[in-house]
C-alpha positions as CSV (number, residue, x, y, z in Angstrom):
1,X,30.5,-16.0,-40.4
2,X,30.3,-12.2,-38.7
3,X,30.1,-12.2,-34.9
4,X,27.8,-10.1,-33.3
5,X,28.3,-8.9,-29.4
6,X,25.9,-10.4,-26.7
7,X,23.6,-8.3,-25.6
8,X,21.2,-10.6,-23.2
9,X,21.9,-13.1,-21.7
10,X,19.8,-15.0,-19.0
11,X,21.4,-18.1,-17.2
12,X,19.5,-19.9,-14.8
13,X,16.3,-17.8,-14.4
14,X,13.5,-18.9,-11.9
15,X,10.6,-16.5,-11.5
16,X,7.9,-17.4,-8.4
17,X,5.0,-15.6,-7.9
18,X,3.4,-15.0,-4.1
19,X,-0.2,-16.3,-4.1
20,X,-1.8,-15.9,-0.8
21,X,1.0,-17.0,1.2
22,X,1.4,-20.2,-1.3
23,X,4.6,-19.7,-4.2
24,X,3.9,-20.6,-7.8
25,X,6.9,-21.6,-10.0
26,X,6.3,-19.7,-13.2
27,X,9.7,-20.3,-15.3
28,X,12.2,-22.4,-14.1
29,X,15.9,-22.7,-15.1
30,X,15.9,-21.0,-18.1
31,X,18.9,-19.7,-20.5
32,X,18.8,-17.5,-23.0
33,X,21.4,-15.5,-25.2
34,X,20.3,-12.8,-27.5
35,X,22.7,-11.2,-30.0
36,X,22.9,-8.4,-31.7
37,X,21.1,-7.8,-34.7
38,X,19.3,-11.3,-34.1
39,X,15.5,-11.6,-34.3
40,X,13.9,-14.1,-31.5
41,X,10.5,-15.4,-31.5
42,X,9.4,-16.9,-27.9
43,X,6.9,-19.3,-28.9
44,X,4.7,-21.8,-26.2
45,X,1.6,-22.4,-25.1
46,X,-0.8,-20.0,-23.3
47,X,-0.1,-19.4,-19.6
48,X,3.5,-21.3,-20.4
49,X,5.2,-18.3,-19.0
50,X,6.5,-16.2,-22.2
51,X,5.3,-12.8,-20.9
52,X,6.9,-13.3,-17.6
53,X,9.9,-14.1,-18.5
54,X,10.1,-11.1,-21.0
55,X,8.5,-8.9,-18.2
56,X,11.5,-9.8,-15.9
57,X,13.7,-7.9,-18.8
58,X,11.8,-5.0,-18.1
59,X,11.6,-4.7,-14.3
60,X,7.6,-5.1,-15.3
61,X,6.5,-8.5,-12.9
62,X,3.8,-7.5,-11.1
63,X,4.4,-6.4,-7.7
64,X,4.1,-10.5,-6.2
65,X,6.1,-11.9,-8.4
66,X,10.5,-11.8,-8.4
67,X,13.1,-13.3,-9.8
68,X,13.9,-16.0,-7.2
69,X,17.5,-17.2,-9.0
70,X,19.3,-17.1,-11.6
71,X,21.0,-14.4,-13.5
72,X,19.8,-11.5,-16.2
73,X,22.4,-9.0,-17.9
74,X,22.2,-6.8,-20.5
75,X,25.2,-6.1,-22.6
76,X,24.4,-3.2,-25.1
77,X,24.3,0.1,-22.4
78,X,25.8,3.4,-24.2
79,X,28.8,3.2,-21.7
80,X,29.5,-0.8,-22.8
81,X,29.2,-1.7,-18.8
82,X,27.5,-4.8,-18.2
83,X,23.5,-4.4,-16.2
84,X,22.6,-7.1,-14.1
85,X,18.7,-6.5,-14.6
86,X,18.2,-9.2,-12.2
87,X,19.2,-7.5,-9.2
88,X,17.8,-4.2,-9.8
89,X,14.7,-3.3,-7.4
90,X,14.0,0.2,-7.8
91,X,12.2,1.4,-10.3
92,X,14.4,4.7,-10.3
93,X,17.0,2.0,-11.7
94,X,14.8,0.4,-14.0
95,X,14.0,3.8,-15.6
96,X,17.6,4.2,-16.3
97,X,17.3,1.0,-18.6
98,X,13.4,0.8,-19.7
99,X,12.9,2.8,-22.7
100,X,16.0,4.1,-23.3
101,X,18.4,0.6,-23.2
102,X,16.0,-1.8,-23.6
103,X,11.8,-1.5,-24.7
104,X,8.9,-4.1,-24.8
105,X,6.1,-4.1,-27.9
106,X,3.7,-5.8,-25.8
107,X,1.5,-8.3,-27.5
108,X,-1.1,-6.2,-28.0
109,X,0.7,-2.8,-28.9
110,X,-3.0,-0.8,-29.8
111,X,-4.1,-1.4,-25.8
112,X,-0.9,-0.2,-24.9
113,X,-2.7,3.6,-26.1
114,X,-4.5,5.3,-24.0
115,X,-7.5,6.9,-25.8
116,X,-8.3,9.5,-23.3
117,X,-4.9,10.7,-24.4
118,X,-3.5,11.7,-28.1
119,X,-0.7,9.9,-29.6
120,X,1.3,13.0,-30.1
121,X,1.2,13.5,-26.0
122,X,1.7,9.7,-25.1
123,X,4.8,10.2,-27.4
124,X,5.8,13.8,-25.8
125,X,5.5,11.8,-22.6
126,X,8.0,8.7,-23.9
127,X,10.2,11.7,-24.8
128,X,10.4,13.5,-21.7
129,X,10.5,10.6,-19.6
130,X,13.4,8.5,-21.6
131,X,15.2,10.9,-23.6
132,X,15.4,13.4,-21.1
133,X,13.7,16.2,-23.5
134,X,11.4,19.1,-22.9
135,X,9.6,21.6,-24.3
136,X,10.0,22.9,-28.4
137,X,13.0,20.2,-28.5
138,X,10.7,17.3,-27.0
139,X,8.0,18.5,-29.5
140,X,10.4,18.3,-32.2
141,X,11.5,14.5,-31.6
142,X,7.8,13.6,-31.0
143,X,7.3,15.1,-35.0
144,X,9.9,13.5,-36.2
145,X,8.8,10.2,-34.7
146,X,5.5,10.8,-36.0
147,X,6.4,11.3,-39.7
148,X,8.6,8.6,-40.1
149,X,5.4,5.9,-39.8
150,X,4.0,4.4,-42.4
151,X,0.8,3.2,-41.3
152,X,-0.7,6.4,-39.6
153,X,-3.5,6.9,-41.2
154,X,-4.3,3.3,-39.8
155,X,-3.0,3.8,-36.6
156,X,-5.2,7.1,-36.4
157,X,-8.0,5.2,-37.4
158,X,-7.5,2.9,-34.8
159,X,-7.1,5.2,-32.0
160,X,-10.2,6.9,-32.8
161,X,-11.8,3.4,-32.7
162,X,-10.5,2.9,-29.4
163,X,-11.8,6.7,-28.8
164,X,-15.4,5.3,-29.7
165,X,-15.7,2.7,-28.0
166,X,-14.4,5.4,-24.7
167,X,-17.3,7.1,-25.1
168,X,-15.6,10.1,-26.5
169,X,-16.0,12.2,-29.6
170,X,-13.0,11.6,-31.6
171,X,-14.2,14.9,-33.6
172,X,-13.8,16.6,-30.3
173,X,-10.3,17.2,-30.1
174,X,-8.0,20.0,-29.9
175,X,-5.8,20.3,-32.6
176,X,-2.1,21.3,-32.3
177,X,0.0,22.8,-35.2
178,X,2.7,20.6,-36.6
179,X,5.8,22.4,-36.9
């Protein structure tokens, strides 16, 4: 049997939420390992905690809520150095590991668009943000991402759904050139 490196593993992890001076105990003493090339499925009951506890990956708990224990590290950064996500704070840290270590398709990836917005610019925007592009060579990547889907004449359709349902036009749009 191959081995695969670790890349997650959480050990211990207690997440409490501040409620009007009250704490609620959202997860409590979980462990987890995650390996490379693995595919996980987090399965329970609603409100049993499974988007928190993914969340906490992220640096993405809302504002009351912390990890009150326990320990998460990532494994798989470009320099092979170990990130304890569970001690970072500041989201000038997390942006070092959201999007361009580790990303999140939320349950619900079609809210996750904004349709005041086009694709191509929420894209441009991941781009710039994560990878560090700008300009023609940002464009560029945001093309290339763009053509390699399969579904985008249903995720166009989609998005001008969403557009609808806005209140916009979706025919009233500016169109940019695709290199």
């Amino acid at each position: 049997m191959e081995h695969h490196p670790l890349i997650l593993s959480a050990k211990d992890v207690n997440i409490q939420f501040d409620l009007r001076g009250k704490i609620l105990h959202a997860i409590r003493g979980i462990d987890l390992d995650l390996y490379q090339g693995e595919v996980l499925a987090i399965v329970g009951e609603s409100g049993s905690g499974k988007s928190v506890f993914t969340k906490s990956f992220m640096g993405l708990l809302d504002a009351n809520g912390s990890i009150s224990s326990g320990t998460i590290d990532y494994y798989g950064a470009d320099d092979g150095k170990p990130i304890r996500l569970s001690e970072l704070t500041k989201e000038k840290d997390w942006l070092k590991v959201r999007g361009h270590e580790i990303a999140m398709i939320m349950q619900d990836p079609m809210t996750s668009l904004n349709p005041l917005k086009t694709i191509g610019d929420q894209i441009m925007e991941a781009v710039e943000l994560h990878q560090g592009l700008k300009g023609a060579a940002a464009l560029r990547r945001c093309c290339c991402t763009l053509s390699r889907l399969e579904d985008l004449d249903e995720l166009i359709t989609a998005v001008f759904e969403e557009q609808r349902k806005a209140g916009l036009d979706p025919d009233d749009v500016r169109e940019v050139p695709f290199p």
